[in-house]
Biotite code that builds the C-alpha atoms (Angstrom):
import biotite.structure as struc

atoms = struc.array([
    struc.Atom([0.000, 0.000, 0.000], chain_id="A", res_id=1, res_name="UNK", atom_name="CA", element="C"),
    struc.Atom([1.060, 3.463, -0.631], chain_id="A", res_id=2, res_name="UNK", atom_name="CA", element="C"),
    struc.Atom([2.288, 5.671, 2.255], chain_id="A", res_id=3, res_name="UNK", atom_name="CA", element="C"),
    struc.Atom([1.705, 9.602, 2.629], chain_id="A", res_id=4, res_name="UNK", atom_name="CA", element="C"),
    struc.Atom([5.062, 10.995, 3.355], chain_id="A", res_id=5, res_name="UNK", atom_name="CA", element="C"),
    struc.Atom([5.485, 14.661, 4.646], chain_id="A", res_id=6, res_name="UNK", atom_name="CA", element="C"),
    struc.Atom([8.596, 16.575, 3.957], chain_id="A", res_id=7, res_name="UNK", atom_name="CA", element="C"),
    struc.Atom([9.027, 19.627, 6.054], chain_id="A", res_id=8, res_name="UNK", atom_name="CA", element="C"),
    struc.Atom([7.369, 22.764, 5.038], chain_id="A", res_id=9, res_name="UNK", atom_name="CA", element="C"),
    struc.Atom([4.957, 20.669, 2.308], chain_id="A", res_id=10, res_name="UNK", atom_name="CA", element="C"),
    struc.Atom([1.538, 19.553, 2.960], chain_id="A", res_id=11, res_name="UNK", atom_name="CA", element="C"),
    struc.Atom([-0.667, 17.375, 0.898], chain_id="A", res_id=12, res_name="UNK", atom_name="CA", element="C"),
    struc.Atom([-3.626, 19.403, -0.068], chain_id="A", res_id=13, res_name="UNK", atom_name="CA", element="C"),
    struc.Atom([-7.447, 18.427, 1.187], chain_id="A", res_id=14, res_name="UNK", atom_name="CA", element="C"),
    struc.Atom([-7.769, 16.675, -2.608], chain_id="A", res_id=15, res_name="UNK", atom_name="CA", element="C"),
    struc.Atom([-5.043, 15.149, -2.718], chain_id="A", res_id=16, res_name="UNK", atom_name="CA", element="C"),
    struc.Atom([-4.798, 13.272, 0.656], chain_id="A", res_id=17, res_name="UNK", atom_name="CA", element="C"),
    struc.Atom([-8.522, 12.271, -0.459], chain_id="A", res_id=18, res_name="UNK", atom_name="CA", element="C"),
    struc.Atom([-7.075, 11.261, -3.216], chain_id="A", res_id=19, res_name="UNK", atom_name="CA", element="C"),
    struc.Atom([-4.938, 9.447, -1.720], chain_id="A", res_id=20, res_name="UNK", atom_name="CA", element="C"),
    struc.Atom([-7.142, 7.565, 1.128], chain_id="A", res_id=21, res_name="UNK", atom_name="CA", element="C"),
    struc.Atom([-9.057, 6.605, -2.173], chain_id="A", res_id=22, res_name="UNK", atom_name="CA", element="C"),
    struc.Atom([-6.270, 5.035, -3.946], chain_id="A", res_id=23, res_name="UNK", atom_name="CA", element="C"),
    struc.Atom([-5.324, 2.936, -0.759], chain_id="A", res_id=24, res_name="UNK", atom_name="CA", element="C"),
    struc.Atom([-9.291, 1.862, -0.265], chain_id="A", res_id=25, res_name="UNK", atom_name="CA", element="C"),
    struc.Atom([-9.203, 0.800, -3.844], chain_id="A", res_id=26, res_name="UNK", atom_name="CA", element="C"),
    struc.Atom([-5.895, -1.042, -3.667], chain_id="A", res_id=27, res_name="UNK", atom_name="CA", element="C"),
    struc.Atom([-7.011, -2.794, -0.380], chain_id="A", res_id=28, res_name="UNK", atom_name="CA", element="C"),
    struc.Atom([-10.281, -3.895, -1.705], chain_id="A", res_id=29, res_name="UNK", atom_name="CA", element="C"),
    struc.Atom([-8.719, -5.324, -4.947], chain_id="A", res_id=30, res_name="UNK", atom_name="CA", element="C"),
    struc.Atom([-6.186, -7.135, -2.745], chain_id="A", res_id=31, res_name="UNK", atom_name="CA", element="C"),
    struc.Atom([-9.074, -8.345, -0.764], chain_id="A", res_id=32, res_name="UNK", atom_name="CA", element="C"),
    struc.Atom([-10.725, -9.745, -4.095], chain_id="A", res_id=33, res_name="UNK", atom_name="CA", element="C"),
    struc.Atom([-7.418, -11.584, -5.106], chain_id="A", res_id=34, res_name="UNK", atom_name="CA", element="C"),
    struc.Atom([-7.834, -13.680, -1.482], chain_id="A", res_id=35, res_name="UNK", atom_name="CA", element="C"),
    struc.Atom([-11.241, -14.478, -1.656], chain_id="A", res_id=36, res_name="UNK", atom_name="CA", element="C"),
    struc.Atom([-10.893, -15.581, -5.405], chain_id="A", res_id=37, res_name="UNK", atom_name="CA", element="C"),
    struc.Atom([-8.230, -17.483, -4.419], chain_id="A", res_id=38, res_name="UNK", atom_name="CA", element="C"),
    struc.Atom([-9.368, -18.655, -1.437], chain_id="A", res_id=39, res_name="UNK", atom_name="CA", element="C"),
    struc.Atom([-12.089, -20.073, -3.192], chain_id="A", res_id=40, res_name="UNK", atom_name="CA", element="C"),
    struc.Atom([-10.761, -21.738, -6.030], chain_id="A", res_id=41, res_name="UNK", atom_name="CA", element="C"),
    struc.Atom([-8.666, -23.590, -3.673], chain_id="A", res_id=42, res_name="UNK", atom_name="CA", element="C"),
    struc.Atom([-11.229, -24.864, -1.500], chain_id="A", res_id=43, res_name="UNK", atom_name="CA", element="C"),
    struc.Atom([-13.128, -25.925, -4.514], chain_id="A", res_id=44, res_name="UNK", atom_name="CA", element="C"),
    struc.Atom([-10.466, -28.451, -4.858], chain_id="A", res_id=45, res_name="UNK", atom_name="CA", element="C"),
    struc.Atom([-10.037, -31.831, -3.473], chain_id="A", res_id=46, res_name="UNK", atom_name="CA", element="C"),
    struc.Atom([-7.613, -33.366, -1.549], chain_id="A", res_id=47, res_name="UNK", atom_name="CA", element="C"),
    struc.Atom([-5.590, -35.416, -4.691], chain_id="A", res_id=48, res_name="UNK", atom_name="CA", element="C"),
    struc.Atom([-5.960, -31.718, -6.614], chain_id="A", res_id=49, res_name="UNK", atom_name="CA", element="C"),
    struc.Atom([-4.345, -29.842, -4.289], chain_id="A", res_id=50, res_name="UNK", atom_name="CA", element="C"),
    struc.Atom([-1.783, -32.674, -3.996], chain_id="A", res_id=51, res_name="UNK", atom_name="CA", element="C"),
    struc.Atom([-0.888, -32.284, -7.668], chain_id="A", res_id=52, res_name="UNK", atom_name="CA", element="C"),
    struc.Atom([-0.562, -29.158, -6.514], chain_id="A", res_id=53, res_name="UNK", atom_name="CA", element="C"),
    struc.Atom([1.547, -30.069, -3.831], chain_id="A", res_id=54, res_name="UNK", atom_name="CA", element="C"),
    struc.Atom([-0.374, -28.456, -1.128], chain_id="A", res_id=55, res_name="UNK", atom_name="CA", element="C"),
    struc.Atom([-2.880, -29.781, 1.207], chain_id="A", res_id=56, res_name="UNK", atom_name="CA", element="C"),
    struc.Atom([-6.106, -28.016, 3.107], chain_id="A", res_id=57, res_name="UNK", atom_name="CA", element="C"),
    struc.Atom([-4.366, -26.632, 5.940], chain_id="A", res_id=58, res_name="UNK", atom_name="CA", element="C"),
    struc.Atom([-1.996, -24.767, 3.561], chain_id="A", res_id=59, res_name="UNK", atom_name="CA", element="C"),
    struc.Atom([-4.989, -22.978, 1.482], chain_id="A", res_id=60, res_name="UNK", atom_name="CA", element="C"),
    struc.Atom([-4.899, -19.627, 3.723], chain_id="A", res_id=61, res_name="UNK", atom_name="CA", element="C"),
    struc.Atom([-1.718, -18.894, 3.439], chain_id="A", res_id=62, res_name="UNK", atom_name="CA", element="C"),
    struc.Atom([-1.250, -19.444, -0.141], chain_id="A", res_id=63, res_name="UNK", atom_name="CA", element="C"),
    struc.Atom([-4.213, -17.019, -0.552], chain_id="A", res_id=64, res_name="UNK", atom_name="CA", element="C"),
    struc.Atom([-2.798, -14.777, 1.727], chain_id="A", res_id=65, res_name="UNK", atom_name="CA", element="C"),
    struc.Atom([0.229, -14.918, -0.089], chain_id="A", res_id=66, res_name="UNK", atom_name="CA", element="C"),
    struc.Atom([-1.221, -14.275, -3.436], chain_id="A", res_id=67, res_name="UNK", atom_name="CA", element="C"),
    struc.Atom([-2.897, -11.842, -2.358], chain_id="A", res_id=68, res_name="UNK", atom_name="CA", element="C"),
    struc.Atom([-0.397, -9.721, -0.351], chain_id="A", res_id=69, res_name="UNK", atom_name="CA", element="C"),
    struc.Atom([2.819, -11.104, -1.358], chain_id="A", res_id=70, res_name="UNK", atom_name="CA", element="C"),
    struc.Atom([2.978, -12.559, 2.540], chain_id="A", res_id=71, res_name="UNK", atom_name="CA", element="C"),
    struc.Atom([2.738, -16.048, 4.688], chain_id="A", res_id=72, res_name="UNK", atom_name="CA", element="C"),
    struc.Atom([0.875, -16.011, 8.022], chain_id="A", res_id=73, res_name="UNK", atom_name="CA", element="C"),
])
């Protein structure tokens, strides 16, 4: 996610800090849709699926979470 970052003697104007809290709303929320896509893909598989994969069920949230936000639990 982005962060605001304040130099001194600059301030982000009312529209652009709005802008801003947009951008980071949007980015979460896409995020968001990338875990539960992928969360439920995954559990639509079975267990000889996922081990072609070479995953099983207790590894599905954190591959999602991964996906989605390029981190493990």
């Amino acid at each position: 996610m982005a962060a605001l970052a304040f130099t001194q003697g600059s301030e982000l104007s009312l529209i652009a800090r709005l802008r801003d809290v947009r951008d980071q709303a949007s980015a979460a929320l896409a995020a968001r849709r990338v875990y539960r896509t992928t969360l439920n893909e995954l559990y639509a598989l079975d267990a000889r699926e996922l081990a072609d994969l070479g995953m099983n069920s207790t590894m599905i949230r954190s591959v999602a979470l991964e996906a989605a936000y390029g981190k493990k639990d």
